[in-house]
C-alpha positions as CSV (number, residue, x, y, z in Angstrom):
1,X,-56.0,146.6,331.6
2,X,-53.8,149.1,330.2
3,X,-54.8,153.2,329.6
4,X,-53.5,154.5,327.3
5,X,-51.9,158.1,328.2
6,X,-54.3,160.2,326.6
7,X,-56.9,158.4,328.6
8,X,-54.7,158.3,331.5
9,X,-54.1,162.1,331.3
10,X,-58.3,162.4,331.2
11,X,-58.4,160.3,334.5
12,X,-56.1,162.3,336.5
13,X,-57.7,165.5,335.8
14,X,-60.9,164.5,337.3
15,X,-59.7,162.3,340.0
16,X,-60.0,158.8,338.9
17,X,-56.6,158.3,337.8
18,X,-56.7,154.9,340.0
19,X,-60.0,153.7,338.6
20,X,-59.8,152.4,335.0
21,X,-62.3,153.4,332.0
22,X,-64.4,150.0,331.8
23,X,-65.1,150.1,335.9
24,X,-66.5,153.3,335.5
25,X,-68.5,152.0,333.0
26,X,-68.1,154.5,330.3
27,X,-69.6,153.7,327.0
28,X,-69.8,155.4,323.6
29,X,-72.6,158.1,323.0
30,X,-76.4,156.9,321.4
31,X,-75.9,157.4,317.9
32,X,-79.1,158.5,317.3
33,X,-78.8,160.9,319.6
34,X,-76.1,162.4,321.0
35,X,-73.8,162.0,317.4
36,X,-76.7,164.2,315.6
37,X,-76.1,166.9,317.9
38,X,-72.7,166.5,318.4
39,X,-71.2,166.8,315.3
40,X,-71.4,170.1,315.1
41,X,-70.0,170.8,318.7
42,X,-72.0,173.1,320.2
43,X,-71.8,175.3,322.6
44,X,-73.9,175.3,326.1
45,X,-75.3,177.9,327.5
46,X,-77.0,176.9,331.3
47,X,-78.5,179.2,333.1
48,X,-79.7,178.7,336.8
49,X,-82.1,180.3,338.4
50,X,-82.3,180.9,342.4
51,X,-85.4,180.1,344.2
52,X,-87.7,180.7,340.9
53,X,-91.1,177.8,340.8
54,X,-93.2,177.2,338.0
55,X,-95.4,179.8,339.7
56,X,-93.6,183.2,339.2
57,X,-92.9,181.8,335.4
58,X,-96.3,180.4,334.4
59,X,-96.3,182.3,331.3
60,X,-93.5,179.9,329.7
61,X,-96.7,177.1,329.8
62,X,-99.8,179.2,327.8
63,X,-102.7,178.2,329.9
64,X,-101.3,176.3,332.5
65,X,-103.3,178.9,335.1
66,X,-106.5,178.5,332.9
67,X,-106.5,174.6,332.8
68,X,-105.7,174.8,336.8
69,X,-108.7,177.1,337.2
70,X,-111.0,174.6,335.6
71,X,-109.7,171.4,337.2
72,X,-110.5,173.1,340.7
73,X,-113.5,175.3,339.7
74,X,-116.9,175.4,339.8
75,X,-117.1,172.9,337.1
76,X,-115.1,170.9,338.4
77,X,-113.4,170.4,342.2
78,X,-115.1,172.7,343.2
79,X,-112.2,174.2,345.2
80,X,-113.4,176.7,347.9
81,X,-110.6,179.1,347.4
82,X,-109.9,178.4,343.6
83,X,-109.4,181.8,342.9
84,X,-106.4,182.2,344.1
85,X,-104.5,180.4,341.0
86,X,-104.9,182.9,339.4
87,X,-102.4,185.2,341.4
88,X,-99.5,187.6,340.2
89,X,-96.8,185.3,338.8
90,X,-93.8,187.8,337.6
91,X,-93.6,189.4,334.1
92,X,-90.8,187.6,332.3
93,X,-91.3,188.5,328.3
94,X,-87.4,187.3,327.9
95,X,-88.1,183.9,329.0
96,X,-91.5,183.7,327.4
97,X,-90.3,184.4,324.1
98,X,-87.1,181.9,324.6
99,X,-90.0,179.4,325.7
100,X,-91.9,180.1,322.0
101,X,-88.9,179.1,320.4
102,X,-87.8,176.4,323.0
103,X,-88.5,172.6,324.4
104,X,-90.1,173.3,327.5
105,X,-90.9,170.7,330.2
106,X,-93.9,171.6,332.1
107,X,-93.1,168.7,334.7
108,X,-89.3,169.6,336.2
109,X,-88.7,168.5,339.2
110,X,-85.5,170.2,341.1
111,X,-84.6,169.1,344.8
112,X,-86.4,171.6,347.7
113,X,-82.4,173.6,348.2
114,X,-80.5,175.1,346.4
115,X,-77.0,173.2,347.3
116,X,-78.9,169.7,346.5
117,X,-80.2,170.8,343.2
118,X,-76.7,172.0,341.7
119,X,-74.7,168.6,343.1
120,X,-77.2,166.7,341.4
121,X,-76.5,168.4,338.1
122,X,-72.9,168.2,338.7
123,X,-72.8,164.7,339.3
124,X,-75.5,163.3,338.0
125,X,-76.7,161.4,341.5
126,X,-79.5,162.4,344.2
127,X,-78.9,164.0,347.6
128,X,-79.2,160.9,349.3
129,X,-76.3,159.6,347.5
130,X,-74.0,162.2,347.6
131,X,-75.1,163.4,351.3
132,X,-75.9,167.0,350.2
133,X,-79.1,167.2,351.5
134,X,-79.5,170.8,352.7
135,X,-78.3,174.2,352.2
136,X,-75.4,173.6,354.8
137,X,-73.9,170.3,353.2
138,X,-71.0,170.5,350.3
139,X,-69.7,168.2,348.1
140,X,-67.1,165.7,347.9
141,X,-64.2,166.1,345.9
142,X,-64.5,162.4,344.9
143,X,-67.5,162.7,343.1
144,X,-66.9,162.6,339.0
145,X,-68.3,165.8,337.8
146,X,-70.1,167.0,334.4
147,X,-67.3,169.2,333.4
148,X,-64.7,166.4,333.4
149,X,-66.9,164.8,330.9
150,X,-67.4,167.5,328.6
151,X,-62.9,168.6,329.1
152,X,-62.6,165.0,327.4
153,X,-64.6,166.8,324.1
154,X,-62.1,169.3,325.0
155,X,-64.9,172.0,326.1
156,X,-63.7,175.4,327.3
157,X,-65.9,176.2,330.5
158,X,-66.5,179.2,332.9
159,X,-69.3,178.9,335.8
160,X,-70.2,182.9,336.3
161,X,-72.3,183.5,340.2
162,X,-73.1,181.2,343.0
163,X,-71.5,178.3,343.2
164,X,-73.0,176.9,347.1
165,X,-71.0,173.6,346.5
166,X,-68.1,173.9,348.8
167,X,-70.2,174.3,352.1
168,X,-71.9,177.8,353.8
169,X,-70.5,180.4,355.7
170,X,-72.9,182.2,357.5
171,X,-72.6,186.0,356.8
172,X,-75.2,187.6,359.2
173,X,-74.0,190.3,360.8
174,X,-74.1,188.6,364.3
175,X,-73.1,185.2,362.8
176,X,-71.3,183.7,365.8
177,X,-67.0,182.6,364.9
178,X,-66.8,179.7,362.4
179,X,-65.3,176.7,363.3
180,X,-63.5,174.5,360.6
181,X,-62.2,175.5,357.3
182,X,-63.9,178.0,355.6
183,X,-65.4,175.8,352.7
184,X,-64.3,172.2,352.9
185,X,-66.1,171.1,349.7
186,X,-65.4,170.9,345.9
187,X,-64.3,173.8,344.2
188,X,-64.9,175.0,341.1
189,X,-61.7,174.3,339.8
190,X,-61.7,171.1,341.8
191,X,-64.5,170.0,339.4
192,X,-62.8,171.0,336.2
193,X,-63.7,175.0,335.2
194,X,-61.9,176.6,333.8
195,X,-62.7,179.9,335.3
196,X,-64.8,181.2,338.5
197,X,-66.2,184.2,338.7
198,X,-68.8,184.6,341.7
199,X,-68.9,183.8,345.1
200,X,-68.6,180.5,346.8
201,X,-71.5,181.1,349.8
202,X,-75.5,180.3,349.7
203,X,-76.0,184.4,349.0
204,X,-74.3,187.0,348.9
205,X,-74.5,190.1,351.5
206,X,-75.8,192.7,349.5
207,X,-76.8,193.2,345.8
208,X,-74.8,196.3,345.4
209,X,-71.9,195.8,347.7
210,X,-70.2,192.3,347.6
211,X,-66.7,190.7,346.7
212,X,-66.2,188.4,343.9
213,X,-64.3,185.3,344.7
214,X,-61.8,183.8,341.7
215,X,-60.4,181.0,340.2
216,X,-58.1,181.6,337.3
217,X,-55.1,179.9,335.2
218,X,-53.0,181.0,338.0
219,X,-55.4,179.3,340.5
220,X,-54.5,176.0,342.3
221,X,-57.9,174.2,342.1
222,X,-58.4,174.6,346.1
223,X,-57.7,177.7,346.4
224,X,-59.2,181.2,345.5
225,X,-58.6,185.0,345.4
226,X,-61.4,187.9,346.8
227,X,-61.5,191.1,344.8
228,X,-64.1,194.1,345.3
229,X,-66.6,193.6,342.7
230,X,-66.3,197.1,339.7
231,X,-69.2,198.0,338.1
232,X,-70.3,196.8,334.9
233,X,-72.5,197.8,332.1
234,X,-75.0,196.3,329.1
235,X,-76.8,197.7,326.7
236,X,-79.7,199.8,327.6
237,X,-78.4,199.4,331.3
238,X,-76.0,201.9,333.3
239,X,-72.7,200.9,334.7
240,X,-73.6,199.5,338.2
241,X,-72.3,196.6,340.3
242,X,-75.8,195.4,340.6
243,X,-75.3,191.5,340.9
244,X,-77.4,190.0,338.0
245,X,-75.8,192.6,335.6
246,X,-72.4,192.1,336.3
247,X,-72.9,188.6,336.7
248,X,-74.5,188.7,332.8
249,X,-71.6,191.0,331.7
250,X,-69.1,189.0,332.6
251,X,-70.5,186.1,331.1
252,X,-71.0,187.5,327.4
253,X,-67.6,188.6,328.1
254,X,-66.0,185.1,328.8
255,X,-68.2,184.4,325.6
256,X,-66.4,186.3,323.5
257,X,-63.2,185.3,324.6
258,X,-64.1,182.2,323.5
259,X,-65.2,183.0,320.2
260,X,-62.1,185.3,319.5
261,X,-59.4,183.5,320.6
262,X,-60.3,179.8,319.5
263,X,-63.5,180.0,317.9
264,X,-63.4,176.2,317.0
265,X,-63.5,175.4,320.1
266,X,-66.9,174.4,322.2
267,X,-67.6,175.8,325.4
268,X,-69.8,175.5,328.3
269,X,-70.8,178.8,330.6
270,X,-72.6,177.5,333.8
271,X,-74.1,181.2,334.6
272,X,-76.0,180.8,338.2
273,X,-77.8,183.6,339.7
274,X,-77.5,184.8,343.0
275,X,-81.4,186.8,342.4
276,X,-84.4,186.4,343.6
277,X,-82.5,184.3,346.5
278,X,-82.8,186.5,349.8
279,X,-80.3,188.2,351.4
280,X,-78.9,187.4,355.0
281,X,-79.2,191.1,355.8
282,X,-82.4,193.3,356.6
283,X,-84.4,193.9,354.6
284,X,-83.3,190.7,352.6
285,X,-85.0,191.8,349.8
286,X,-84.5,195.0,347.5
287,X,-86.3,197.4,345.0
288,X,-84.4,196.7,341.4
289,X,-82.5,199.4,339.2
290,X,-85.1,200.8,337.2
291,X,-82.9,200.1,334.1
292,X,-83.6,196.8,334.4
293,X,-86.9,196.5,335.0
294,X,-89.9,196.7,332.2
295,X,-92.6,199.5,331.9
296,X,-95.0,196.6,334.3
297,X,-92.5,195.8,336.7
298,X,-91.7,199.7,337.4
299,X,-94.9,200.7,337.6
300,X,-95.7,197.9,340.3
301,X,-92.7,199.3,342.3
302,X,-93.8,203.1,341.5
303,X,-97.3,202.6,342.6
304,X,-95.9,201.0,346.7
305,X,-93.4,203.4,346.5
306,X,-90.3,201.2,346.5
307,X,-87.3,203.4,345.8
308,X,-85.3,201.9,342.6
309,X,-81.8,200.5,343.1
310,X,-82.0,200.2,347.0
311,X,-83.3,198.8,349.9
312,X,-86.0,201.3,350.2
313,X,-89.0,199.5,349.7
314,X,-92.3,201.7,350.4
315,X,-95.0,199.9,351.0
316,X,-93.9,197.3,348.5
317,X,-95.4,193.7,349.4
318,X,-93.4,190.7,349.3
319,X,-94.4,188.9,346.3
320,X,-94.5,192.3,344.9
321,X,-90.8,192.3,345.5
322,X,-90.0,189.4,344.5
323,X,-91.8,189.4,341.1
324,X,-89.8,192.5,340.0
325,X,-86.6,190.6,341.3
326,X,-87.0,188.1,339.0
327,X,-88.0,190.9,335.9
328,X,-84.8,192.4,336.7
329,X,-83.4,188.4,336.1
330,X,-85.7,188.4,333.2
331,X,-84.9,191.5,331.7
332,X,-80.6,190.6,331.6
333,X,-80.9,187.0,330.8
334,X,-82.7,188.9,327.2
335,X,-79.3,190.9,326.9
336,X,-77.2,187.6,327.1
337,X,-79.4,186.0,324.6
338,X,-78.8,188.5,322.2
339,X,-75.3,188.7,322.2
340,X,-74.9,184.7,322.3
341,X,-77.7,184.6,319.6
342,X,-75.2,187.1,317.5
343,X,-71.6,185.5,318.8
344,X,-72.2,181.6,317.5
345,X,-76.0,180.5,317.0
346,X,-74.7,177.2,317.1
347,X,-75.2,177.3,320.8
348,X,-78.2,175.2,323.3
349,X,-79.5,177.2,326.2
350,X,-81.3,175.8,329.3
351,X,-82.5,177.5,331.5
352,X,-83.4,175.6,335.0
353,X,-84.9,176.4,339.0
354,X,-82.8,175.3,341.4
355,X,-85.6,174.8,343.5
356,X,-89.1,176.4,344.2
357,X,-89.9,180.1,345.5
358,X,-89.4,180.9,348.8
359,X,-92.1,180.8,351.3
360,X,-90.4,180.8,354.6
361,X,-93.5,181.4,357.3
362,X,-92.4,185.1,358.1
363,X,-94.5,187.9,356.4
364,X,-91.6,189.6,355.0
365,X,-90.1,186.6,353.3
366,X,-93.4,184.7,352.1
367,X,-93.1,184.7,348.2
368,X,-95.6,182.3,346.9
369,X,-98.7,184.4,344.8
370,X,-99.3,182.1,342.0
371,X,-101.0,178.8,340.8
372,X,-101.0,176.7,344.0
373,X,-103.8,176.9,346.7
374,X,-102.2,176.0,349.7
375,X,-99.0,178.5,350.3
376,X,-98.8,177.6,354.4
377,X,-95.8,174.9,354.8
378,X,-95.1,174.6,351.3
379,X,-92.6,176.5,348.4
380,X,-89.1,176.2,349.0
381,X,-87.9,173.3,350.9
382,X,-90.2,171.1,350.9
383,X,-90.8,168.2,348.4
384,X,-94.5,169.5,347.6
385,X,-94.7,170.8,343.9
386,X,-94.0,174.3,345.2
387,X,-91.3,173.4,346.5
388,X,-90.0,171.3,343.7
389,X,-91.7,172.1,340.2
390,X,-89.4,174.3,338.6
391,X,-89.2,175.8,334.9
392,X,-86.9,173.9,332.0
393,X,-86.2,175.4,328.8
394,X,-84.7,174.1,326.0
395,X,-83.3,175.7,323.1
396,X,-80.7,174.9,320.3
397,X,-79.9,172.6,316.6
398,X,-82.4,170.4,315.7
399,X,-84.6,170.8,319.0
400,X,-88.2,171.5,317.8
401,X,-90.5,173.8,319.9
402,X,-92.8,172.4,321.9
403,X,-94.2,171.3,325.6
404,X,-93.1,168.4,326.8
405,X,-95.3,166.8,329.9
406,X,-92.4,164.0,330.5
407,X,-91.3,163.5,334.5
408,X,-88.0,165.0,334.4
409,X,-85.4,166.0,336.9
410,X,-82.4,168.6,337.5
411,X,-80.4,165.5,338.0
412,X,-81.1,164.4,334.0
413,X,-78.7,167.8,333.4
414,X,-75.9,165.9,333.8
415,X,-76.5,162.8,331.2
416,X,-78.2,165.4,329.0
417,X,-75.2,168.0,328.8
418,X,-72.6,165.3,328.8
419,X,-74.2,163.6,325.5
420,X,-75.2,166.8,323.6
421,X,-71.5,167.2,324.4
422,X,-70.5,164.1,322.7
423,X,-68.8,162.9,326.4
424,X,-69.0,159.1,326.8
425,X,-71.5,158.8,328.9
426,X,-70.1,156.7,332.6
427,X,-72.9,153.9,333.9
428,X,-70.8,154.1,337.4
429,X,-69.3,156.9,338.9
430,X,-67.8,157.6,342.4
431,X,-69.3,157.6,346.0
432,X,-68.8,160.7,348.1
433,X,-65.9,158.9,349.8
434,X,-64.5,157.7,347.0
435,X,-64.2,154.0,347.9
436,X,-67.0,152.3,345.7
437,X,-69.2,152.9,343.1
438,X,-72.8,154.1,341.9
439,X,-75.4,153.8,339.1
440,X,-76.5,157.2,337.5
441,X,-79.8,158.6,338.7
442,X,-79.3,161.0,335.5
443,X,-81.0,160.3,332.2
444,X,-80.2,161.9,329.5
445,X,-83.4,164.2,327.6
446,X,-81.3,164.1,324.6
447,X,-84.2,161.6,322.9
448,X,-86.6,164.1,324.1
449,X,-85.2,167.3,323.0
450,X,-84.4,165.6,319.3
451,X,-88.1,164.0,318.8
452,X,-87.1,160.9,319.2
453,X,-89.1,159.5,322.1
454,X,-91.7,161.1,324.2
455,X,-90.4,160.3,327.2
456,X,-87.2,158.6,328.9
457,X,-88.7,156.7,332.4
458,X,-91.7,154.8,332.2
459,X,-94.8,155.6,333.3
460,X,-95.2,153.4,335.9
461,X,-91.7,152.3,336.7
462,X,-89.9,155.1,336.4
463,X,-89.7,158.0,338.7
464,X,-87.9,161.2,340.0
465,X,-86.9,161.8,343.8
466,X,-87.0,165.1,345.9
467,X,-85.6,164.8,349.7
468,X,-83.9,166.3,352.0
469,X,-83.2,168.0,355.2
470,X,-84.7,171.2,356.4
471,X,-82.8,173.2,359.2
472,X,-85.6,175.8,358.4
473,X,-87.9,173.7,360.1
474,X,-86.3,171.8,363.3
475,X,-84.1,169.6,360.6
476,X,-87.3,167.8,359.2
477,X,-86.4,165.3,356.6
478,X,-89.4,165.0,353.6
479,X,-89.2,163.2,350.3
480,X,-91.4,162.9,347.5
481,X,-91.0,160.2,344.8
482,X,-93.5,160.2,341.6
483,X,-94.4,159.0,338.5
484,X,-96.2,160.0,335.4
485,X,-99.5,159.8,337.5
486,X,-98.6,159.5,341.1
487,X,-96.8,161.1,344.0
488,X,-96.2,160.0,347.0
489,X,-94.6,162.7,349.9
490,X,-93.5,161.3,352.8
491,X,-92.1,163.4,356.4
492,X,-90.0,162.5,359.3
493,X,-88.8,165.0,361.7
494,X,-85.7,165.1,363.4
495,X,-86.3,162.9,366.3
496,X,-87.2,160.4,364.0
497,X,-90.6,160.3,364.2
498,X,-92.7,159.4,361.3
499,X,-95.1,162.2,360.3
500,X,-96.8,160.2,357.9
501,X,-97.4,160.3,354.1
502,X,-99.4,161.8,351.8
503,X,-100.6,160.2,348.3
504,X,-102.4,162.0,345.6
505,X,-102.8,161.8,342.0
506,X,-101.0,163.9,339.8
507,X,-103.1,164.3,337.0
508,X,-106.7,164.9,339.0
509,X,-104.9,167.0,341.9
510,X,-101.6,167.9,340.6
511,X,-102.0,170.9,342.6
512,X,-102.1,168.3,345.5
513,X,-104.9,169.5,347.6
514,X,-106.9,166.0,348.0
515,X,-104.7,163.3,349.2
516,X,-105.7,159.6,348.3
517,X,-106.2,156.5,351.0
518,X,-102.8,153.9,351.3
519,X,-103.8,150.4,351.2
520,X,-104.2,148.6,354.3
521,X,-101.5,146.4,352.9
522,X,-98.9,146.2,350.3
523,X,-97.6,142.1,350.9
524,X,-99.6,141.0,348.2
525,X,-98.2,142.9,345.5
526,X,-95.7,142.2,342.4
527,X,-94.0,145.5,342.3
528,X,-91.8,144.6,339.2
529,X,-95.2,144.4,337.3
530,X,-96.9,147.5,336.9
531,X,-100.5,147.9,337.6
532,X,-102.7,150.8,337.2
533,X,-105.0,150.2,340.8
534,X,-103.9,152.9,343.2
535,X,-102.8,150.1,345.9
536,X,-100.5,149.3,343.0
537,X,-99.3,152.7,342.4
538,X,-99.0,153.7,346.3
539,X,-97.5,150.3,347.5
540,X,-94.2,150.9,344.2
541,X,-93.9,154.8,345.2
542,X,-93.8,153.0,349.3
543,X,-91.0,151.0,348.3
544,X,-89.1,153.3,346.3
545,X,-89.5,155.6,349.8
546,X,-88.3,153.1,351.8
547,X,-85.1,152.2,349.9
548,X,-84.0,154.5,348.0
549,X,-84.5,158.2,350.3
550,X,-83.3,159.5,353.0
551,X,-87.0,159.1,354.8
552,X,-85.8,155.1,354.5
553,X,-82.4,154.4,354.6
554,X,-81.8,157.1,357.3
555,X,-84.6,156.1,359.7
């Protein structure tokens, strides 16, 4: 087969110079959906959120709380401590009025990490597959990743913040020497950007205080340059060097570079947010500049006492914390929306959880105040909807508001971006060592987000994975798999003994407090033909377990 040096040039840049176009797979974009979008070229605007559930941004999903309240009520389940759905979820009036005029997807699943999450919206594949299944684990350089795609549509791209892809350096204080190179795993540049601006590591040390780690035009794509971070300013908020503002600044800035210097030209800003994440420091959380922070979220902090712009936190509880946190979040991702909404309209936001909120089993760090019932070995990392559920918002041409209630995934990001791009979407990309080939986990939510189709898996045959491994508890691997109406979560610890699994229906329990029998058997049943008895449903979720997640095919 011969490639043709345009394509040939397109290889190389991403790595798969020695592969050739039709053994990737690569075919031309849905015409009825990615070509409507895509012939205008818009921009992308994806935001990330760090360690933000569905249950600190409940007010994107009008009475979500209130239908939760009367599944497990009086009138209905009856649920002894019911009550506490109805918790203190954070204010977010930024969000909530992108959600009015937004797709959002009340059933987004993200993996329980953070590091998981963003390599399955980079490449498109689950942990299991590219071996990134914890905090600790970095990615391959071998892996084909989104922006590659979207330089063949000859995209300008920037990722701004925490990038947690190349491995983790553990910044405590008493962290003991590291062994090994610093951070083995892709870089950003590696991957295709065009620009990084943030810091390479799981968190950074201190909100106020950090360095900013680089990748320029004068950047070989494994290497990087530290700076001390300057302050920055936005409107209505005072120069600082308080991480989500600079972090907000300096992506309207790359923005407008854009627009000014080749404004023909489509681009794609990956901004990731180091907040609400913890810090490794003590306290590891802090009390926001009150510039950022509405009238509700400063009068929460003024009533504990929590001392604005510091680690002075009064009396403050953690949730409490946490909820004005993610205002601050709140508050800036409004400032970047105006100024995109001003620079080019022609632009589609998402805004995504890279996993659930933290609720780590130590009183200063338990986060969880919201929606679910049971908060005790759940949130982030593990595979339970705490731990998974995350908010999705959808905004841009032709997408129509509305909720959507589909089964959807962090790892669709990567089909979905790639075709509102235009980018010839590959059926195959490459394994973490480079050596074979993979389907995509991704689909795209392209049909979705134009009205064409009110879903993209099917309702019994199709599913979304969570999994992975928790060195926050003894290196525990758990994994959920689920359809539109069922879930099954499954736990192994690290000895390798099987913990069991738990089975629950997702539309009478999605809160998943009353856990459903397995069959005493599952020989008997035709899993390519879908049945709607539980045995059914419990014996297709089993297999998908066994085969295809790392409580399976690493037992």
């Amino acid at each position: 087969m011969t490639i043709g040096k345009t394509m040939w040039r397109k290889a190389k840049y991403a790595g798969l110079a020695a592969i050739g176009t039709a053994a990737l797979g690569l075919s031309a974009a849905t015409p009825t959906t990615a070509q409507v979008v895509t012939e205008a070229r818009p921009n992308i605007l994806f935001i990330v959120l760090d360690d933000v559930g569905t249950d600190m941004t409940t007010s994107i999903l009008p009475g979500e709380v209130e239908r939760m309240l009367e599944l497990y009520g009086p009138e209905g389940l009856n649920h002894p401590e019911f009550s506490r759905i109805q918790g203190g979820p954070a204010s977010t009036p930024m969000l909530d009025s992108l959600a009015s005029e937004s797709l959002v997807f009340a059933n987004a699943w993200a993996e329980p990490f953070c590091s998981p999450s963003r390599a399955a919206m980079l490449t498109g594949l689950y942990p299991e597959r590219t071996d990134v299944l914890d905090y600790t684990s970095w990615l391959s350089q071998n892996h084909l990743s989104l922006v590659s795609l979207l330089k063949q549509q000859d995209y300008a791209s920037a990722i701004i913040g925490k990038w947690h892809l190349s491995g983790l350096n553990d910044i405590r204080p008493d962290a003991p020497p590291r062994e090994g190179p610093l951070f083995p795993g892709m870089k950003p540049k590696e991957a295709g950007f065009d620009l990084f601006l943030g810091d390479m590591n799981g968190a950074i040390p201190d909100y106020w205080d950090y360095e900013v780690s680089i990748q320029d035009e004068s950047s070989l794509p494994a290497e990087w340059r530290v700076e001390k971070q300057t302050p920055r300013s936005l409107p209505g908020i005072e120069s600082t060097t308080f991480a989500p503002v600079v972090k907000v600044a300096d992506t309207i800035d790359w923005i407008a570079q854009q627009e000014s210097t080749d404004p023909d030209r489509p681009w794609f800003a990956w901004l990731a947010f180091n907040m609400v994440h913890i810090l490794p420091a003590q306290p590891p959380v802090v009390v926001p500049n009150r510039d950022t922070l509405n009238a509700e979220a400063a009068a929460e902090m003024e009533a504990c006492g929590g001392e604005f712009g510091t680690t002075n936190l009064g009396s403050c509880s953690p949730a409490s914390l946490n909820r004005a946190m993610m205002n601050a979040t709140d508050t800036v991702i409004g400032r970047l929306l105006d100024a995109v909404d001003q620079m080019d309209p022609n632009t589609i936001v998402i805004v995504i959880g890279d996993n659930g909120t933290g609720q780590y089993g130590r009183p200063q760090v338990n986060f969880l105040d919201n929606l679910y019932l049971t908060y005790q070995g759940r949130g982030k990392g593990t595979a339970y909807e705490s731990g998974v559920r995350v908010p999705l918002i959808v905004r841009g041409p032709g997408i129509v508001p509305r909720r959507s209630d589909a089964i959807v995934h962090a790892v669709d990001m990567f089909s979905t971006i790639a075709e509102a791009a235009g980018a010839r979407l590959p059926t195959r990309v490459p394994n973490r060592a480079g050596d074979g080939l993979l389907a995509l986990d991704s689909v795209s939510l392209l049909p979705i987000m134009l009205g064409n189709r009110q879903e993209v898996r099917h309702p019994d045959l199709g599913y979304v994975i969570a999994q992975g491994n928790s060195p926050l508890a003894g290196n525990r691997m758990q994994a959920s798999v689920r359809n539109a109406r069922y879930k099954l979560l499954c736990t192994r610890s690290e000895s390798g003994g099987d913990e069991g699994c738990e089975f629950y229906n997702m539309i009478t329990d999605p809160l998943e407090e009353y856990p459903l029998p397995a069959p005493a058997s599952c020989e008997n049943h035709t899993l390519a033909t879908p049945q709607s008895d539980e045995a059914w449903q419990y014996c297709f979720l089993k297999n998908v377990m066994d085969t295809e997640t790392v409580i399976g095919t690493r037992s």
